[in-house]
GUGUMAR-584566 format. One record per residue: residue in three letters; x, y, z of N, C-alpha, C, O, CB in turn. Coordinates in steps of 0.02 Angstrom, whole numbers, plus 50000, padded with zeros to 5 digits. Each point is the difference from the previous one (the first is absolute). Glycine has a CB too. Layout:
N
   residuo    n_xx    n_yy    n_zz   ca_xx   ca_yy   ca_zz    c_xx    c_yy    c_zz    o_xx    o_yy    o_zz   cb_xx   cb_yy   cb_zz
       ALA       X       Y       Z       X       Y       Z       X       Y       Z       X       Y       Z       X       Y       Z
...
//
This chain:
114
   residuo    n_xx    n_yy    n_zz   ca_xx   ca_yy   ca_zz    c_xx    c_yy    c_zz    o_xx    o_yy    o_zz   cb_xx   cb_yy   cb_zz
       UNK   50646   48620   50332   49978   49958   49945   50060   49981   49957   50033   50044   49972   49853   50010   50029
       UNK   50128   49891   49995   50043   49964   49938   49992   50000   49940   49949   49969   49982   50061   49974   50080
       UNK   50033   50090   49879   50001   49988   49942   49987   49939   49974   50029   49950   50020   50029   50128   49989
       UNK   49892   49923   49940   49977   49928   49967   50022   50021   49903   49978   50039   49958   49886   49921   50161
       UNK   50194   49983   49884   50016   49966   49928   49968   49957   49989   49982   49954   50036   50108   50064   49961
       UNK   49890   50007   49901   49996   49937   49959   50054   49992   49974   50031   50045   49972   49867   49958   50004
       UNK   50131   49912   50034   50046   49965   49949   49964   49994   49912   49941   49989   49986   50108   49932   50139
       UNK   49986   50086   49846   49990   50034   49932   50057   49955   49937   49987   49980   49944   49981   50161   50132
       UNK   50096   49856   49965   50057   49963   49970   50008   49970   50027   49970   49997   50054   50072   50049   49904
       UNK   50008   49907   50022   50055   49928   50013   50056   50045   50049   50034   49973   50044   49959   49939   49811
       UNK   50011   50157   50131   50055   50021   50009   49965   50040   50083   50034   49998   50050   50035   50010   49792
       UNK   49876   50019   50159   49966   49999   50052   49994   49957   50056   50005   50020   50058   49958   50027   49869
       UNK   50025   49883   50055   49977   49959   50042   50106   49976   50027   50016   49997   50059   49809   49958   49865
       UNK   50203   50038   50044   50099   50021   50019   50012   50025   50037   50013   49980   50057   50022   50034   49872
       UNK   49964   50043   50047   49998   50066   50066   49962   49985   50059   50030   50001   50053   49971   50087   49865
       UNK   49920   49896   50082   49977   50006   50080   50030   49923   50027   50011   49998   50061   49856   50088   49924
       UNK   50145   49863   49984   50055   49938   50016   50048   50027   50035   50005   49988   50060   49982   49948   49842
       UNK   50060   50108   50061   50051   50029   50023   49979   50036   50065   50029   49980   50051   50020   50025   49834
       UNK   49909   50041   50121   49976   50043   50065   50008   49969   50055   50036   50019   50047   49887   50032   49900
       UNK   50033   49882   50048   49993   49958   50052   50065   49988   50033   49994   49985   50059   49912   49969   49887
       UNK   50148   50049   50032   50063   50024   50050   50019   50030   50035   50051   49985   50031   49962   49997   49927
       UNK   49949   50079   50051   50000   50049   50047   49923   50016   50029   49997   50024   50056   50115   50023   49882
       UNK   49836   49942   50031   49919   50011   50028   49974   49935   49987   50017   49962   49955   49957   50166   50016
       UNK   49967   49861   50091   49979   49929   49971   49949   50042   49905   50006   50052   49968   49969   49848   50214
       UNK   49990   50048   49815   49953   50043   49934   49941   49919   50011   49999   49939   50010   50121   50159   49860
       UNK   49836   49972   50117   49927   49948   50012   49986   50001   49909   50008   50053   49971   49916   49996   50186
       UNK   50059   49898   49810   49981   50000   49945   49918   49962   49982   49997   49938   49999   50144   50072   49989
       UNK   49805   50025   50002   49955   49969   49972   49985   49994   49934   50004   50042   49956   49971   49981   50132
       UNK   50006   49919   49907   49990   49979   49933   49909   49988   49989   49968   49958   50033   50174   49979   49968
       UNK   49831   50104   49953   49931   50017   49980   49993   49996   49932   50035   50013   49951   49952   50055   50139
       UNK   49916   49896   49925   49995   49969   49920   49933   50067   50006   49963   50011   50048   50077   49805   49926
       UNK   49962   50222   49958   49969   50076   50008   49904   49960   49973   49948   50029   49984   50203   50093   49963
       UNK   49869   49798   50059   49940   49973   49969   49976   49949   50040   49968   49948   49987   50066   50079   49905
       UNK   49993   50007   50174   49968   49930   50035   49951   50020   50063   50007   50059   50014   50110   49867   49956
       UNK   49856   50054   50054   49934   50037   50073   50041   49991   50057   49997   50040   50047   49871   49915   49916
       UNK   50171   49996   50038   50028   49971   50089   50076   50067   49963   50035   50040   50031   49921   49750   50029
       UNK   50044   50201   49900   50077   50065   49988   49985   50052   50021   50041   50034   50030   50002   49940   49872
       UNK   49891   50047   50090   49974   50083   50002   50013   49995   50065   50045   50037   50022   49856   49997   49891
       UNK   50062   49919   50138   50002   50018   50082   50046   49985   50019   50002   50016   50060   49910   49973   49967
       UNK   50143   49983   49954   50082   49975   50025   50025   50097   49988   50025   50036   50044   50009   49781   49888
       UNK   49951   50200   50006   50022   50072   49979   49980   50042   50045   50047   50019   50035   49949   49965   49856
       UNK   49960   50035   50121   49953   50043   50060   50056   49983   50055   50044   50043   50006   49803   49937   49961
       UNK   50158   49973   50069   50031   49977   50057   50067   50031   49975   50013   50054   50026   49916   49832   50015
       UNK   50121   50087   49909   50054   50006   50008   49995   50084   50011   50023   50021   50053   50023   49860   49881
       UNK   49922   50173   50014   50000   50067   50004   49994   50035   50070   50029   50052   50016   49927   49932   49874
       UNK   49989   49968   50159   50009   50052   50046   50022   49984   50058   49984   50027   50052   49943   50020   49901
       UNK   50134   49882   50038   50061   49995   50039   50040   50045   49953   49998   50054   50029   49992   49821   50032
       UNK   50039   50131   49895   50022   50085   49971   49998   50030   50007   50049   50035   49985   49951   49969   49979
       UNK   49937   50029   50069   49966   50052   50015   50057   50031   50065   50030   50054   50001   49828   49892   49955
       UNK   50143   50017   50078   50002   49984   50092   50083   49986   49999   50033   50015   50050   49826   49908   49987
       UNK   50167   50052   49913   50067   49975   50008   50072   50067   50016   50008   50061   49998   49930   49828   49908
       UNK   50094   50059   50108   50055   50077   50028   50053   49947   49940   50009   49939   49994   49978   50132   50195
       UNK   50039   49992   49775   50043   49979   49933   50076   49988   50037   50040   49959   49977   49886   50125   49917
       UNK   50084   49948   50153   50073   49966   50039   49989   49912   50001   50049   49963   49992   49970   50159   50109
       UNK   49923   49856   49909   50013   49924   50040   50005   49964   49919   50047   49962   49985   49865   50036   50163
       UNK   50022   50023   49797   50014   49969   49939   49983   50034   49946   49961   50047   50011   50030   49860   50038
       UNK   50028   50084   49891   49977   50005   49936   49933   49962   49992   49985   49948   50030   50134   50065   49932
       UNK   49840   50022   49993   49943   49964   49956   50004   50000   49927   50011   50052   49970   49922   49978   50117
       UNK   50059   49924   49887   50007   49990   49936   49936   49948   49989   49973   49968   50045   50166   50059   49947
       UNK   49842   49972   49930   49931   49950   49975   50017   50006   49934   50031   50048   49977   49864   49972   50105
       UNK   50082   49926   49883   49998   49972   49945   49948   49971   49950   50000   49938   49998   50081   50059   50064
       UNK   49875   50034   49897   49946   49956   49977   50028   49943   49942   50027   49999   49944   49884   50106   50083
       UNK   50061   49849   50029   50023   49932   49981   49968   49993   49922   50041   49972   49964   49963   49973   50172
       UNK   49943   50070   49834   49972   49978   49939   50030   50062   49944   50004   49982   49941   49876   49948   50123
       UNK   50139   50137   49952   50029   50060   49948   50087   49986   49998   50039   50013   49954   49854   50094   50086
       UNK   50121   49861   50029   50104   49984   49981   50001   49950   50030   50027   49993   50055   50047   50112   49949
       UNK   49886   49833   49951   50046   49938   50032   50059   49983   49991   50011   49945   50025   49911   50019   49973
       UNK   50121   50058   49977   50077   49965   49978   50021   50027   50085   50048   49969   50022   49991   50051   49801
       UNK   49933   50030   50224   50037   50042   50029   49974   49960   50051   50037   49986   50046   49986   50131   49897
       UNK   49905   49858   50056   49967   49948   50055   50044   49946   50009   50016   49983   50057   49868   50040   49912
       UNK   50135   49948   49983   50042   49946   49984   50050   49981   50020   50013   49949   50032   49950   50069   49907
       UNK   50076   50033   50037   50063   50016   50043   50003   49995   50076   50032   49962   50036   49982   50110   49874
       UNK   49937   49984   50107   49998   50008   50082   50025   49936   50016   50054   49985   50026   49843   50094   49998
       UNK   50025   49860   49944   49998   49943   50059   50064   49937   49971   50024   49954   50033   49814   50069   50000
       UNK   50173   49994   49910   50082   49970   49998   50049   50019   50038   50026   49959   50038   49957   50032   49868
       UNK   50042   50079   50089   50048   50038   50055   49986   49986   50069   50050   50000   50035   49961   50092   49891
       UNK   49947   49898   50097   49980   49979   50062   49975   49958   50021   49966   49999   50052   50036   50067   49947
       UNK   50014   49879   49954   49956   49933   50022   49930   49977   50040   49988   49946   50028   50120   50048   49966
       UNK   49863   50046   50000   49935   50001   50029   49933   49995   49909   49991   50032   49948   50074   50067   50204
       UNK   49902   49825   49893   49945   49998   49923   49962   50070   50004   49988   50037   50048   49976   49817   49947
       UNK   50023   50147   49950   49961   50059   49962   49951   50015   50013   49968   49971   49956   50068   50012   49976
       UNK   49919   50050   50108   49895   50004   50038   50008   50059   49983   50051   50034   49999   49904   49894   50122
       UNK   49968   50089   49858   49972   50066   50003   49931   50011   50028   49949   49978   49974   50119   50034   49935
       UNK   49933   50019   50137   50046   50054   50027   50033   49952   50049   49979   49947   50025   49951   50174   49961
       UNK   50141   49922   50023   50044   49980   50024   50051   50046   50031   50031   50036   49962   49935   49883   49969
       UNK   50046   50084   50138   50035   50052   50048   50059   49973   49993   49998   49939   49990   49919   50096   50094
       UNK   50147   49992   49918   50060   49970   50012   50042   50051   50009   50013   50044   49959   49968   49862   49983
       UNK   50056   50086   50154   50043   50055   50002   50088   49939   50014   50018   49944   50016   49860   50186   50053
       UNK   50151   49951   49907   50048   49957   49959   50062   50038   50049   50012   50061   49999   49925   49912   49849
       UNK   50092   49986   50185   50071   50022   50045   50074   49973   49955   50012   49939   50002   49912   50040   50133
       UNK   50123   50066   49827   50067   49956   50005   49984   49942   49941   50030   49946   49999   49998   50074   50148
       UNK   49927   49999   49812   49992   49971   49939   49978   49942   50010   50005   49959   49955   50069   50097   49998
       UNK   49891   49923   50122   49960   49941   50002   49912   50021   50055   49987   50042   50044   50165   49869   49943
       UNK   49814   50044   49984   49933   50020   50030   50002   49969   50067   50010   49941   50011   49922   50066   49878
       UNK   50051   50061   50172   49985   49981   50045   49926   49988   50036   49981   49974   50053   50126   50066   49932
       UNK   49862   49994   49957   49919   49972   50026   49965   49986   49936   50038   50007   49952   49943   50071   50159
       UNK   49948   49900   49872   49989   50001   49946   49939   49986   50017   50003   49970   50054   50094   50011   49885
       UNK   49825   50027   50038   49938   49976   49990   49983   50026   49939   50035   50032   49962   49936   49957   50149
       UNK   49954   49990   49881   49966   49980   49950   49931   50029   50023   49974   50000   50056   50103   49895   49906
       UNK   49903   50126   49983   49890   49993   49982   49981   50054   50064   50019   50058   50010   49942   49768   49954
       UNK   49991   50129   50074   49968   50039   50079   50031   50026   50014   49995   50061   49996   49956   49888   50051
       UNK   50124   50007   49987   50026   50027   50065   50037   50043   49974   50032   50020   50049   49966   49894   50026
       UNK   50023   50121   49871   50004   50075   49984   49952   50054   50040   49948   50027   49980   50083   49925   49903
       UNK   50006   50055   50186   49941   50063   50028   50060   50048   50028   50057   49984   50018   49812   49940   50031
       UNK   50105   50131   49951   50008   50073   50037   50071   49956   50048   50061   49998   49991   49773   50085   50020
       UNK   50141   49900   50019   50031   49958   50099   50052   49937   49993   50040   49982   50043   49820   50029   50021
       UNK   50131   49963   49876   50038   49954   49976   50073   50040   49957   50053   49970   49996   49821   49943   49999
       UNK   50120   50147   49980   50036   50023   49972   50040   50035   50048   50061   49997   50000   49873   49996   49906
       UNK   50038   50036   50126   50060   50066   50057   49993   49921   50054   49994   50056   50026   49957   50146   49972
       UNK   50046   49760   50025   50029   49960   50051   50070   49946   49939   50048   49968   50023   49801   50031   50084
       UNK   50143   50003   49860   50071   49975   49962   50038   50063   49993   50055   49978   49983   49896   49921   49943
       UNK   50054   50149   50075   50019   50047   49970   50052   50020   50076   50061   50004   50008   49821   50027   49881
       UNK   50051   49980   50167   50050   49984   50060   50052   49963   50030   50052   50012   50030   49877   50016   49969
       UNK   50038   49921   49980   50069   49928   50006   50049   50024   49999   50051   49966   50003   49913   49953   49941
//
């Protein structure tokens, strides 16, 4: 099972930027007020569950308690802003990214494989 971070700071969301230089890092972004977030959440947790922490980092963010940090993300990475929103991040650029539904279990560890 893979350790799961919350981004919390500006200085947080840096650092796992920075990581991505040496690990890819899967980052979800969750609204703690939304219904399609809750089941994107469920999914992302129990590809977490299952994940082997050699291949990536997990990290999440609630998009509506630290938006400056939501913000950032999708500035730093040029990718528009969705919630929920999967984004794994290689070398300080996104190599996969979805949205809403297709946040599942199978969608998460088959990018993760890549």
């Amino acid at each position: 099972m893979a350790a799961l971070h919350e981004l919390t700071t500006i200085e947080d969301w840096q650092h796992t930027l920075e990581q991505s230089n040496e690990q890819a890092v899967l980052v979800m972004k969750h609204s703690t007020t939304c219904p399609k977030s809750a089941d994107a959440w469920e999914e992302f947790q129990a590809a977490v569950k299952e994940a082997d922490e050699k291949k990536a980092a997990f990290v999440f963010v609630k998009v509506i308690e630290s938006r400056p940090i939501s913000q950032q993300i999708a500035e730093d990475i040029g990718v528009k802003h969705e919630s929920p929103q999967a984004l794994l991040i290689k070398n300080k650029k996104v190599s996969w990214d979805t949205s809403h539904m297709n946040i599942t279990k199978q969608a998460i560890q088959d990018a993760v494989r890549a």
